[in-house]
C-alpha positions as CSV (number, residue, x, y, z in Angstrom):
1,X,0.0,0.0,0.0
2,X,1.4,3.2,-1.1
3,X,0.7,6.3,1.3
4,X,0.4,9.9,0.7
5,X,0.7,12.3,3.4
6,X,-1.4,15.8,3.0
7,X,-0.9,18.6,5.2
8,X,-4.2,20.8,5.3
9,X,-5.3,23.6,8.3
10,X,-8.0,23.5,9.6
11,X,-10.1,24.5,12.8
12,X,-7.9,27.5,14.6
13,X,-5.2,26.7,11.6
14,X,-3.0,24.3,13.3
15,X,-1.6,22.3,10.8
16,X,-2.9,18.4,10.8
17,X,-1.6,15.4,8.8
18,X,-4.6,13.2,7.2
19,X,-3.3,9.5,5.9
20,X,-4.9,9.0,2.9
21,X,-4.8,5.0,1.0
22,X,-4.2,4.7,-2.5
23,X,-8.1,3.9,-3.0
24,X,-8.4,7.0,-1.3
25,X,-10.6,6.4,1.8
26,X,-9.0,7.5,5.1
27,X,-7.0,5.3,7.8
28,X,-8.0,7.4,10.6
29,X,-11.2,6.9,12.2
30,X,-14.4,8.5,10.6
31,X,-16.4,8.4,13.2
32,X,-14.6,11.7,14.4
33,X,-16.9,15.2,13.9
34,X,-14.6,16.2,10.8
35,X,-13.7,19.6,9.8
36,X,-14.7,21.4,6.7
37,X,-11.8,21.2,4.7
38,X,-11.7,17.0,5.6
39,X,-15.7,16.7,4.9
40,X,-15.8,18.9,1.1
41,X,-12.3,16.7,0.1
42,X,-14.0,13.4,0.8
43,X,-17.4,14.7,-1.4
44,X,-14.3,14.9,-4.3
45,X,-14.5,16.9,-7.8
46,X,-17.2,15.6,-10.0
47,X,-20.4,16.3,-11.3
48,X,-22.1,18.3,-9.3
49,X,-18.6,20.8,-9.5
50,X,-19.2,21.0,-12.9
51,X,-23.2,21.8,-12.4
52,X,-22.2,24.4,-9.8
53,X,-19.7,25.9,-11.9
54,X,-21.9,26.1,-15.0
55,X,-24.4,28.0,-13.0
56,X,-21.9,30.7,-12.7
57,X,-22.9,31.0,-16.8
58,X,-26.0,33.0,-16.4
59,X,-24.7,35.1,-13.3
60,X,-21.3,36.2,-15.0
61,X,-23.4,37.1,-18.4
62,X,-25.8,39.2,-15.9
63,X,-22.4,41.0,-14.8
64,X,-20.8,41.6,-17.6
65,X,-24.2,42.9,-19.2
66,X,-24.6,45.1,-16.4
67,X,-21.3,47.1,-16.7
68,X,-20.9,47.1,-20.0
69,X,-24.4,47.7,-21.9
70,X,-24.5,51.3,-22.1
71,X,-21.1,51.6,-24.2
72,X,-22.8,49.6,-26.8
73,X,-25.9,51.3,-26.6
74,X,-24.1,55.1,-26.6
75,X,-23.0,55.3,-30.3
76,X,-26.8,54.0,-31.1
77,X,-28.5,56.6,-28.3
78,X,-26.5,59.7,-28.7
79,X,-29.1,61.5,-30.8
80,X,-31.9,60.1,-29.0
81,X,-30.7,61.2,-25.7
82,X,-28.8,64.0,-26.8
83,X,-25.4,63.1,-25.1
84,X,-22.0,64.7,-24.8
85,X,-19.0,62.8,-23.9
86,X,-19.2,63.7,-20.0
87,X,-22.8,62.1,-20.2
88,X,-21.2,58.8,-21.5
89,X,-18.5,59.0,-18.8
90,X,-21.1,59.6,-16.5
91,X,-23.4,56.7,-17.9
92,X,-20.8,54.5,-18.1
93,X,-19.2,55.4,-14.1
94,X,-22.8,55.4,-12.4
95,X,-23.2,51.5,-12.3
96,X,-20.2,51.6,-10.3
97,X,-20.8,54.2,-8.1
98,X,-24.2,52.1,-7.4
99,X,-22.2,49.1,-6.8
100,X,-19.5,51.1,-4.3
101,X,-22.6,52.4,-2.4
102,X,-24.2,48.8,-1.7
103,X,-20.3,47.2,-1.3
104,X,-20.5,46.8,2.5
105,X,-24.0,46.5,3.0
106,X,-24.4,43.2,0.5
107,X,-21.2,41.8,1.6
108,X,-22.6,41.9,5.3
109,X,-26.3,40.8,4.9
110,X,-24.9,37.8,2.6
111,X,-22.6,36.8,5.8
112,X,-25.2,36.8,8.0
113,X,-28.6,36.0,6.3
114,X,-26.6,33.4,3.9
115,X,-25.8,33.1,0.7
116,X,-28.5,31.6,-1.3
117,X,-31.3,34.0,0.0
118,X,-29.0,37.2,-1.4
119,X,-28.4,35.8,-4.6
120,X,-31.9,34.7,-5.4
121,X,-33.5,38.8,-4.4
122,X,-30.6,40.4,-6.1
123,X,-30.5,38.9,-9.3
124,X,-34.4,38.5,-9.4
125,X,-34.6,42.3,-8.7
126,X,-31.9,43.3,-11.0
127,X,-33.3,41.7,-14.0
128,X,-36.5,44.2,-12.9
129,X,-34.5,46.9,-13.2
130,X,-32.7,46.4,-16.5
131,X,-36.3,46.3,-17.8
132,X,-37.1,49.6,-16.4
133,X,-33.9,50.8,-17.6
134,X,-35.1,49.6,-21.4
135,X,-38.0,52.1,-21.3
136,X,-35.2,55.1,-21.1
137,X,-36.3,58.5,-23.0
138,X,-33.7,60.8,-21.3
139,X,-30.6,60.7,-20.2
140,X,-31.8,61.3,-16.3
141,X,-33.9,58.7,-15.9
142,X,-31.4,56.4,-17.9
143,X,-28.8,57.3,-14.8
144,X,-31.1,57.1,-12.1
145,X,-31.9,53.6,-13.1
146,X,-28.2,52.4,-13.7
147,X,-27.4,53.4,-10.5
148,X,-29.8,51.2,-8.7
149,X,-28.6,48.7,-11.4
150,X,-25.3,48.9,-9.6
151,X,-26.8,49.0,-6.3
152,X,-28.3,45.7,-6.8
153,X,-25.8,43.9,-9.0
154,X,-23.1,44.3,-6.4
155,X,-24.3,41.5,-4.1
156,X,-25.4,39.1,-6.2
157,X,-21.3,38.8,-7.7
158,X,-19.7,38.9,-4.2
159,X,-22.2,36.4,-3.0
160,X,-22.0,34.0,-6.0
161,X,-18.0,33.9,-5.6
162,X,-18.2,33.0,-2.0
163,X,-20.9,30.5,-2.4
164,X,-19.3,28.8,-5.3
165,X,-15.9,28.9,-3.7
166,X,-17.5,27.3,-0.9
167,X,-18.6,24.2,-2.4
168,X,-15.1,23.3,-3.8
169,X,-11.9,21.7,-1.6
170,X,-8.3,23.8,-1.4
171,X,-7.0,22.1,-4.4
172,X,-9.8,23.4,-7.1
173,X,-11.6,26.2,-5.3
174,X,-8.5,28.5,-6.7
175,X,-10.3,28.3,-10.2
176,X,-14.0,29.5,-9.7
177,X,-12.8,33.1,-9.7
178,X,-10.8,32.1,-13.3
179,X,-13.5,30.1,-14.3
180,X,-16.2,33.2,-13.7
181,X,-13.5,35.6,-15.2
182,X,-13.8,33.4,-18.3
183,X,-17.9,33.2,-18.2
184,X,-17.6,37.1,-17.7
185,X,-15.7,37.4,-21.0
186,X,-17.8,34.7,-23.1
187,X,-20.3,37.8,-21.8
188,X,-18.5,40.3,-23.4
189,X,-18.0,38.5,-26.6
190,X,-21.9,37.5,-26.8
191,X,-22.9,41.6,-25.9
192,X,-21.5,42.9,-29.2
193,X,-22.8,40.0,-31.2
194,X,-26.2,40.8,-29.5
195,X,-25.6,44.2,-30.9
196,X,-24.9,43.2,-33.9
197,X,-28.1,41.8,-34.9
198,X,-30.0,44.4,-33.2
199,X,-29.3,47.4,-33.8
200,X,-31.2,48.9,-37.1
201,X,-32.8,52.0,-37.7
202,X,-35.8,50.2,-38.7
203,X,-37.1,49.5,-35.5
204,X,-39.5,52.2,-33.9
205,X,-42.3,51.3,-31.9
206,X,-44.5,53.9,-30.2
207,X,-47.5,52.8,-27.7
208,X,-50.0,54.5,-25.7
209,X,-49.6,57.9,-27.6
210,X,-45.9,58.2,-27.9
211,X,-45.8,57.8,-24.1
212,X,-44.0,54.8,-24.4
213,X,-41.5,54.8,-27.5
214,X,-38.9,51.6,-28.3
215,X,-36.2,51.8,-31.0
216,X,-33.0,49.1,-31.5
217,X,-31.0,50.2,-28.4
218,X,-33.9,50.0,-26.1
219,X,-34.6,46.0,-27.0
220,X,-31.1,45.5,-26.6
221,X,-31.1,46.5,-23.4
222,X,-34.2,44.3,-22.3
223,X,-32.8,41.2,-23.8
224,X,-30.0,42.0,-21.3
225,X,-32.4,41.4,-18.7
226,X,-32.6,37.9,-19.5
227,X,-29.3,36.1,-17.7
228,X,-30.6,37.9,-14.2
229,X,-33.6,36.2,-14.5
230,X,-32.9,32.8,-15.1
231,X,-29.5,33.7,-12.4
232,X,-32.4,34.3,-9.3
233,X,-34.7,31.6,-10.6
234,X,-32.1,29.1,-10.9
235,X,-30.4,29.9,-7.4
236,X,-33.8,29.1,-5.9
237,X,-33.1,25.2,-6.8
238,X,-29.6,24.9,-5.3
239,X,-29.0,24.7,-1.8
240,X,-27.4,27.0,0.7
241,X,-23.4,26.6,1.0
242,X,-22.0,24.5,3.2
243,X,-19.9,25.8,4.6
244,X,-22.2,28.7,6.1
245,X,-24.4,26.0,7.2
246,X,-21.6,24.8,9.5
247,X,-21.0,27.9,10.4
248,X,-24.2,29.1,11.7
249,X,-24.6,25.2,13.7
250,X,-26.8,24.0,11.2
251,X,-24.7,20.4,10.9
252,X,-27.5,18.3,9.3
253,X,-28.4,20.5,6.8
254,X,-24.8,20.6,5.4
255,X,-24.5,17.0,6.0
256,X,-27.1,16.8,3.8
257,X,-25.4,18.8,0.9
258,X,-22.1,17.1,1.5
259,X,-24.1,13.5,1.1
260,X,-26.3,14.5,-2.0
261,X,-22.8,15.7,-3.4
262,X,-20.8,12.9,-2.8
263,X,-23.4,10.7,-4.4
264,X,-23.6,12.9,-7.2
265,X,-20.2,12.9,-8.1
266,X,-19.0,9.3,-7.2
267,X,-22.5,7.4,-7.6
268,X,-22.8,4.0,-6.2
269,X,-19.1,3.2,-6.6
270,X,-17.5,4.4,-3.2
271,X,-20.6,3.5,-1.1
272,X,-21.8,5.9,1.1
273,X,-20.6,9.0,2.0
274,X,-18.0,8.1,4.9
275,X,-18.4,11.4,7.1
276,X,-21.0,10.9,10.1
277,X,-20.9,13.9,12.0
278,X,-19.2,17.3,11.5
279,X,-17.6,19.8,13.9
280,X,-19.7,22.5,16.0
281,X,-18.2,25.3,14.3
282,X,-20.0,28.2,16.7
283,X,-18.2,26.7,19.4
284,X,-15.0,26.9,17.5
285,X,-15.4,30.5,16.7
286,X,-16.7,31.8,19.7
287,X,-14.0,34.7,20.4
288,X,-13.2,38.4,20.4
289,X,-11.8,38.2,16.7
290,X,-14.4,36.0,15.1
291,X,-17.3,37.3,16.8
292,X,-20.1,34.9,18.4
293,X,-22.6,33.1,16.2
294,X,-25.2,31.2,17.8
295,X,-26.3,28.0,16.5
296,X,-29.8,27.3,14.8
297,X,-30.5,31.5,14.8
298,X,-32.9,33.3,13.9
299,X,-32.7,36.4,11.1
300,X,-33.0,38.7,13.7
301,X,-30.6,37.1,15.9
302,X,-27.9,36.6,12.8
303,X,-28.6,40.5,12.2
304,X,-27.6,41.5,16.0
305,X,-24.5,39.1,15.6
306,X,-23.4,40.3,12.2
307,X,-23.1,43.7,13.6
308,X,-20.8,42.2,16.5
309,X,-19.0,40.4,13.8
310,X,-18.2,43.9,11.5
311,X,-15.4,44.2,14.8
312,X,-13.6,41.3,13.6
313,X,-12.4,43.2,10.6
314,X,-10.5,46.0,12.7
315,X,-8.6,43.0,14.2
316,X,-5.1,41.7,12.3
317,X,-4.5,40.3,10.0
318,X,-7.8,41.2,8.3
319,X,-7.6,44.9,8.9
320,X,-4.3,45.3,7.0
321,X,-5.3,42.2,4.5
322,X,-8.7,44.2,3.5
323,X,-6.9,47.3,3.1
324,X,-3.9,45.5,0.9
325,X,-6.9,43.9,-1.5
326,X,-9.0,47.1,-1.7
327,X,-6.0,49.4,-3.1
328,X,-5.5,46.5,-5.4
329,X,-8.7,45.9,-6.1
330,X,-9.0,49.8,-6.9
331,X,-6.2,49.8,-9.6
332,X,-6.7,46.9,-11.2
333,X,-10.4,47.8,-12.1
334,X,-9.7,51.3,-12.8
335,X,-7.6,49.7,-15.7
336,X,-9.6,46.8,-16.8
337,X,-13.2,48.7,-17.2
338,X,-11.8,52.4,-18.3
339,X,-10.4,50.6,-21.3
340,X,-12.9,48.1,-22.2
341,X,-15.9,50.7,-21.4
342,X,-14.3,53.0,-23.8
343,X,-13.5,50.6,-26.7
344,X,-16.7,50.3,-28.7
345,X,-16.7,54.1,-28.9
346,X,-12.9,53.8,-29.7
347,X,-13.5,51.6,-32.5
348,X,-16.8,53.5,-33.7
349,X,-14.3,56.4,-34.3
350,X,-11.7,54.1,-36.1
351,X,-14.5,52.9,-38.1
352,X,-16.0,56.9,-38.9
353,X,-12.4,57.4,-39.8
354,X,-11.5,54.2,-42.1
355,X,-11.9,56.4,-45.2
356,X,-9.5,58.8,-43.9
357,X,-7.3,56.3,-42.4
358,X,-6.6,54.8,-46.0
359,X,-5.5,58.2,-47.5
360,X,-3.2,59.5,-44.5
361,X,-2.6,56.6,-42.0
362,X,-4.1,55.5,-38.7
363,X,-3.3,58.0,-36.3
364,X,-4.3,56.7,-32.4
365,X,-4.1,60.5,-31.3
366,X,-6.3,61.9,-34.2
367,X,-9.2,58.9,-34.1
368,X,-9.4,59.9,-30.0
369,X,-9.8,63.5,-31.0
370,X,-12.7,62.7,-32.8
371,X,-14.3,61.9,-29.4
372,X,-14.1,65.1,-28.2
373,X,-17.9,66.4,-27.8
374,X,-19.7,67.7,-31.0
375,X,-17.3,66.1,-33.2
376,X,-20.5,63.7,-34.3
377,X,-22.4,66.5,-35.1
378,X,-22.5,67.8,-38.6
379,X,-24.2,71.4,-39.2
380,X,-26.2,71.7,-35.8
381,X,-27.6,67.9,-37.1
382,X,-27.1,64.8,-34.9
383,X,-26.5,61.6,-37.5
384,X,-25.8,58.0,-36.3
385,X,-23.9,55.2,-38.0
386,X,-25.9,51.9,-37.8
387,X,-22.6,50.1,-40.2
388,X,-20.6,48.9,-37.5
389,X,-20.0,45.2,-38.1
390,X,-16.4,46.1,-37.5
391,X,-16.9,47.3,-34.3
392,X,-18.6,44.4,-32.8
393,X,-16.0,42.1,-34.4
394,X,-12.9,43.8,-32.8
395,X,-15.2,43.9,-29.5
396,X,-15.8,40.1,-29.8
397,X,-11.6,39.6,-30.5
398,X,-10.8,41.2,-27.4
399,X,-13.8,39.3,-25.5
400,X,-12.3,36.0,-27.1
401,X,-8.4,36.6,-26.5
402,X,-9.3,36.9,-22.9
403,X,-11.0,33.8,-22.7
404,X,-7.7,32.6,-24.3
405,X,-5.4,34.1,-21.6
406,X,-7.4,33.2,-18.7
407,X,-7.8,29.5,-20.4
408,X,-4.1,29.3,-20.4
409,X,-4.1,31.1,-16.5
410,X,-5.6,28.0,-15.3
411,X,-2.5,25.4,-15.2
412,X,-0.3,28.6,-14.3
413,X,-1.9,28.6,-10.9
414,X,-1.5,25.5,-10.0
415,X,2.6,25.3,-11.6
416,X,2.9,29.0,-10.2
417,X,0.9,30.1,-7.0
418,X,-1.8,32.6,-7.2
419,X,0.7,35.1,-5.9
420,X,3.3,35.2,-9.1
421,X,0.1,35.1,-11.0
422,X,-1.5,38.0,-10.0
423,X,1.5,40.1,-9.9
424,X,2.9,38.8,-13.3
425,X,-0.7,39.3,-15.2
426,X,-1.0,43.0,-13.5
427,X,2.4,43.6,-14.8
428,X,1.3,42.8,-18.0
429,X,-1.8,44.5,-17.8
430,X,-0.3,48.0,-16.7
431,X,2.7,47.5,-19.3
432,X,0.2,47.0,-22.6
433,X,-1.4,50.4,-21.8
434,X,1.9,52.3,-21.6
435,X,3.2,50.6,-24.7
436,X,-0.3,51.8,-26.8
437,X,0.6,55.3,-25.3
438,X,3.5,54.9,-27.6
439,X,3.3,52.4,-30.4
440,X,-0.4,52.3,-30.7
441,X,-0.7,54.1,-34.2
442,X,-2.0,50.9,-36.1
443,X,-4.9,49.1,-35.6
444,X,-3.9,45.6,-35.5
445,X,-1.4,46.8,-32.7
446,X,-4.1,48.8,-31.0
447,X,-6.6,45.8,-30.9
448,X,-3.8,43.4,-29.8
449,X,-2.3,45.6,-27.0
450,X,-6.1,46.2,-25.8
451,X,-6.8,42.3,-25.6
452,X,-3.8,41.5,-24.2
453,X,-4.2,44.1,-21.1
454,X,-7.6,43.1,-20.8
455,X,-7.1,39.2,-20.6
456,X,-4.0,40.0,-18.1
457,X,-6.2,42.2,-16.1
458,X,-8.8,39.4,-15.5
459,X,-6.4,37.0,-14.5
460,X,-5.4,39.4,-12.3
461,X,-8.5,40.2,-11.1
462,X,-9.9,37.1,-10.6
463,X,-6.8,35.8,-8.9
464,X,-7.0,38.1,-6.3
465,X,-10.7,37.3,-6.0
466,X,-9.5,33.7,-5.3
467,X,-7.1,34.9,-2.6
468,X,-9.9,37.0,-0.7
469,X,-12.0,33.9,-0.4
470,X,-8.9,32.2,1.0
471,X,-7.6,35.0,3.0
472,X,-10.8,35.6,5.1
473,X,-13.3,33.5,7.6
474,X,-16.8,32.6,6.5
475,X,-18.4,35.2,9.0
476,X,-16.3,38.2,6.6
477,X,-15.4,36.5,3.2
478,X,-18.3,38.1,1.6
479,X,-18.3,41.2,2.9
480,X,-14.5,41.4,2.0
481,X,-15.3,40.1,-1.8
482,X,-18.1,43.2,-2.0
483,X,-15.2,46.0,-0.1
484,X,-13.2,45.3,-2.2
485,X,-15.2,44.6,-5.6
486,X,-17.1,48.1,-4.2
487,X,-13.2,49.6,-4.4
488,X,-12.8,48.3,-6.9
489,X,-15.8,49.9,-9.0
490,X,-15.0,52.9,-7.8
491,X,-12.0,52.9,-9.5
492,X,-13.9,51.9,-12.3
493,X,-15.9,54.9,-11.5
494,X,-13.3,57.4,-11.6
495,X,-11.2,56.1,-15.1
496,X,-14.1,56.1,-16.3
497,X,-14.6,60.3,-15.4
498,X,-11.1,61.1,-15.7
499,X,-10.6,59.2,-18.9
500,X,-12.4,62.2,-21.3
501,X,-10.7,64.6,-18.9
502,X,-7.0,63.4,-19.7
503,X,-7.7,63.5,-23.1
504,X,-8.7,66.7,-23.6
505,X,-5.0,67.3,-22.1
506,X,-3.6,64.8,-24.8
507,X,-4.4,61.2,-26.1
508,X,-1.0,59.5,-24.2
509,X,-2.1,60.6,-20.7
510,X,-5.0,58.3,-20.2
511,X,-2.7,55.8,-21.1
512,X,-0.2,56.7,-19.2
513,X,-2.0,57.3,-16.0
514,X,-4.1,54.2,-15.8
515,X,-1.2,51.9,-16.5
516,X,0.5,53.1,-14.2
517,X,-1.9,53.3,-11.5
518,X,-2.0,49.3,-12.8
519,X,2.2,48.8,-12.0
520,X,1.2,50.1,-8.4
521,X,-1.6,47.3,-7.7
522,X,1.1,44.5,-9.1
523,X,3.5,45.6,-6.5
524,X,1.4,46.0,-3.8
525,X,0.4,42.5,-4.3
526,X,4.1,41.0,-3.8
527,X,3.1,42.3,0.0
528,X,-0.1,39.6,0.2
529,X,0.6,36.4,2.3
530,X,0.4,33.1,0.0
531,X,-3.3,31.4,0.3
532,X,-2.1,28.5,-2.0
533,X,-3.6,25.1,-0.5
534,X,-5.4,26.9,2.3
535,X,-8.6,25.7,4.6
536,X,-11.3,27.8,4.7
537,X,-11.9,29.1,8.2
C-alpha cells in the first residue's frame, strides 16, 4: 500500500496530517466530527462541481451585461438622448458608483442571512431593473436607473463567488474566480454579437400615444435582462453553502449537501458518504476576533451578531489584508473597465475614420480627437452610423483573447501560486497600456495591445478574487469580496470620469496614468501572504 501524506489547516489553523490509502478512503477513524476542509475533500470533484460551476454561466453574463451595456448602446443613443461625452462617462461610471454604495451592506447581509437568500432577491430584482432601464427616454432617468442597477448587481457577484468557492476543496476552489473571469468574457464577446443583430434603424415602436417609445437600443437593453432572471430563478433550486451552514450550527443541513454531493459525483461506486458527523463550528469560533454566532439563529438574531462580527475586521490580519486587496482591487479595475468601457466608442471612431485612415494613415491621437464632444455632429444635425460590423468584431476579439489568456491562466496557478500570478498578469496589464501610449498608431497593434491588457487584467482580477476567499473567515469572506469589488468599482468609476478629462489634455495621458496606476496594484500584491492550498476558516 502506497501512502500519501497531506498537510491541510483546519479548525484555529494548526496544521494536521490526514493518511490517505491509494483507494483514497482514510485510515484514521471517521467516526470523528470532521472539519470542513476533511468533509468537502472526501465529497471529491465531480459532477455536481461541474453543475455548480456552470451556473456561474447566467450570473457572470448578468455581470458583464450590467457594466458594459451602455457603451454599446451610446454610439446608437447619442441622438436620442442628446449626449455629450461627460454624459457617456457619466453613464458609463454610475453603475459603479451604485455598486460602491451597496459594497459593505451586500457583503454583510450575505454573511449573516446566507448566501442563497441574497443571490436569489438580487438577481431576481436586477433583472427588474434592467427592464425599467429599457424604457429610457432621457438621459436622467437612464442614470437614475443604472445606479440602482449597480446597487443591486453588487451583491449578487460577491455572493456568488463566495458561495461557489464554498462548495469546492483547497486544491480546485483557486479556479471559480478564473472560471467566472472566463464566463464574464464569453459575456463580453456575446454583448457585441447581440448588438450586432439588433441594432437597425428600422425598429421604432411607439405605444399608448408616444408615451412609451422603443427603438433598437432599447430592445437590446431588455434582452439584457434575461441572464438575471434565469440567475435568481435558478439559485432558488440549489442549496445553501456548506460551509455557512456549518457555520451558523446548522450540521445536518450541510451534512445533507455534503451526502447529495458525494453521491452525485461518485455514484454507487465508493458507497456511502463516509463522514458521520461534522464539527460544531460556533463553538469553535466563539472569540473576540471572530465574533459569536449562535447556532440554529434566527434572522434577527444573525442581524444583531453580524453587527458584532463587523469588529472582527479591525482586528489583524484582516484589517491590513482588507486594506492591501481594496487598493488593489482599486487599480486593477480602474484599468480593466476604463479601457474596455471606452473601446466600442474607440472603434466607432476608427471605423467613422476608415476612409480617412486609407489616404493618410491610422493616427491613435487623431481617431481619439474625434471623441471630443460635437465632433458627431454635422451642421447643428445629430446623424448616427448603424454600419458597425467592425466594431462588434474587434469587441468580440478582445472578449475571445481573454477567454484565451485566462484559459491558459488555469495550469499557471497551479505550476505558479496565485501570488506570481497575480502580480505577473497585473504587470502585464499596466505595461500594454503604456506601450499603446507609444506604439499604438496601427490598428492591429491597437486591438492586440487592448486584448492583451484586458485578458492579463482578469487574470489578475480574478486571482485576487480567489485569494480573498482564501484569506478571510466565513463570517467576513463576503463582505470582504463586495469591499473590495465596491473599491474596486470605484476605481472603475473614476477612469471612467477622468478618462475624457486626460484627453482633452492629450491622447497618451489616459494611457499613461491608468497603466501606471495598474504597476502600483502589481507591487502592492508582492506584500499579500500566500493562500495556495489553504482551509477555509
Amino acid at each position: 500500500m502506497v501512502e500519501n501524506i497531506i498537510l491541510n489547516k483546519i479548525g484555529d489553523g494548526t496544521p494536521v496530517s490526514t493518511i490517505w490509502n491509494t483507494d483514497g478512503a482514510h485510515q484514521d477513524s471517521q467516526e470523528k466530527p470532521a472539519h470542513y476542509e476533511k468533509a468537502i475533500t472526501e465529497v471529491g470533484f465531480g459532477k455536481y462541481n461541474v453543475m455548480l460551476i456552470l451556473t456561474l454561466i447566467p450570473s457572470a453574463f448578468a455581470t458583464s451585461f450590467s457594466t458594459s451595456t451602455m457603451s454599446y448602446v451610446f454610439p446608437i443613443a447619442q441622438c436620442d438622448l442628446n449626449l455629450t461625452l461627460d454624459n457617456k462617462g457619466m453613464l458609463n461610471s454610475i453603475t459603479y458608483f451604485g455598486m460602491l454604495s451597496s459594497g459593505f451592506l451586500s457583503g454583510f447581509l450575505t454573511d449573516t442571512l446566507g448566501r442563497k437568500k441574497l443571490m436569489i432577491y438580487a438577481f431576481i430584482f436586477d433583472g427588474f431593473v434592467v427592464i425599467m432601464c429599457a424604457f429610457s427616454k432621457s438621459f436622467t432617468y437612464l442614470t437614475i436607473v443604472k445606479f440602482f442597477e449597480g446597487f443591486i448587481e453588487n451583491g449578487g457577484f460577491a455572493a456568488v463567488i463566495a458561495y461557489t468557492s464554498e462548495f469546492n476543496s483547497a486544491k480546485f476552489r483557486p479556479f471559480i474566480p478564473l472560471f467566472n473571469g472566463i464566463f464574464v468574457n464569453s459575456g463580453a464577446v456575446v454583448l457585441p454579437l447581440m448588438a450586432w443583430i439588433i441594432f437597425t434603424d428600422s425598429i421604432n415602436i411607439s405605444t399608448f400615444g408616444g408615451f412609451i417609445v422603443l427603438r433598437s437600443w432599447n430592445l437590446f437593453i431588455l434582452a439584457t435582462a434575461i441572464p438575471s432572471l434565469m440567475a435568481g430563478f435558478l439559485y432558488i433550486l440549489l442549496p445553501e453553502s456548506p460551509k455557512f451552514l456549518m457555520t451558523v450550527g446548522k450540521n445536518d443541513e450541510a451534512l445533507k449537501t455534503f451526502n447529495k454531493m458525494y453521491k452525485c459525483n461518485n455514484g454507487s461506486t465508493k458507497g456511502e458518504y463516509p463522514i458521520k458527523a461534522l464539527v460544531d463550528e460556533p463553538k469553535l469560533q466563539g472569540n473576540e476576533k471572530l465574533g459569536h454566532v449562535t447556532s440554529q439563529r434566527s434572522n434577527i438574531q444573525a442581524l444583531k451578531e453580524g453587527f458584532r462580527q463587523i469588529a472582527a475586521i479591525f482586528y489583524r490580519p484582516n484589517c491590513i489584508n482588507l486594506i492591501m486587496v481594496v487598493i488593489i482591487q482599486f487599480g486593477l479595475l480602474m484599468g480593466n473597465n476604463t479601457l474596455r468601457l471606452w473601446l466600442p466608442q474607440l472603434f466607432a471612431a476608427i471605423n467613422d475614420r476608415s476612409e480617412v485612415a486609407k489616404k493618410e494613415g491610422f493616427d491613435l491621437c487623431r481617431t481619439l480627437q474625434t471623441l471630443i464632444p460635437n465632433s458627431t455632429r454635422s451642421n447643428g444635425t445629430c446623424s448616427v452610423n448603424y454600419n458597425n460590423s467592425e466594431v462588434y468584431a474587434n469587441n468580440a476579439i478582445c472578449g475571445a483573447v481573454a477567454i484565451v489568456i485566462l484559459l491558459l491562466s488555469l495550469p499557471m496557478v497551479r505550476l505558479l501560486g496565485k501570488k506570481i500570478v497575480l502580480c505577473g498578469s497585473a504587470l502585464g496589464s499596466g505595461l500594454c497600456l503604456i506601450i499603446i501610449a507609444y506604439y499604438g498608431n496601427h490598428i492591429t497593434v491597437t486591438l492586440t495591445l487592448s486584448s492583451i491588457h484586458i485578458g492579463f487584467n482578469y487574470v489578475a482580477f480574478n486571482t485576487l478574487l480567489s485569494s480573498i476567499v482564501d484569506l478571510f473567515p466565513t463570517t467576513l469572506r463576503a463582505m470582504a469580496v463586495a469591499s473590495a469589488m465596491a473599491f474596486g468599482r470605484f476605481g472603475s468609476s473614476v477612469g471612467n470620469i477622468i478618462f475624457p478629462a486626460l484627453l482633452g489634455i492629450g491622447c497618451l495621458y489616459p494611457f499613461l496614468t491608468i497603466g501606471g496606476i495598474i504597476l502600483v496594484s502589481a507591487f502592492l500584491a508582492m506584500l499579500l501572504p500566500d493562500s495556495d492550498m489553504k482551509a477555509l476558516k
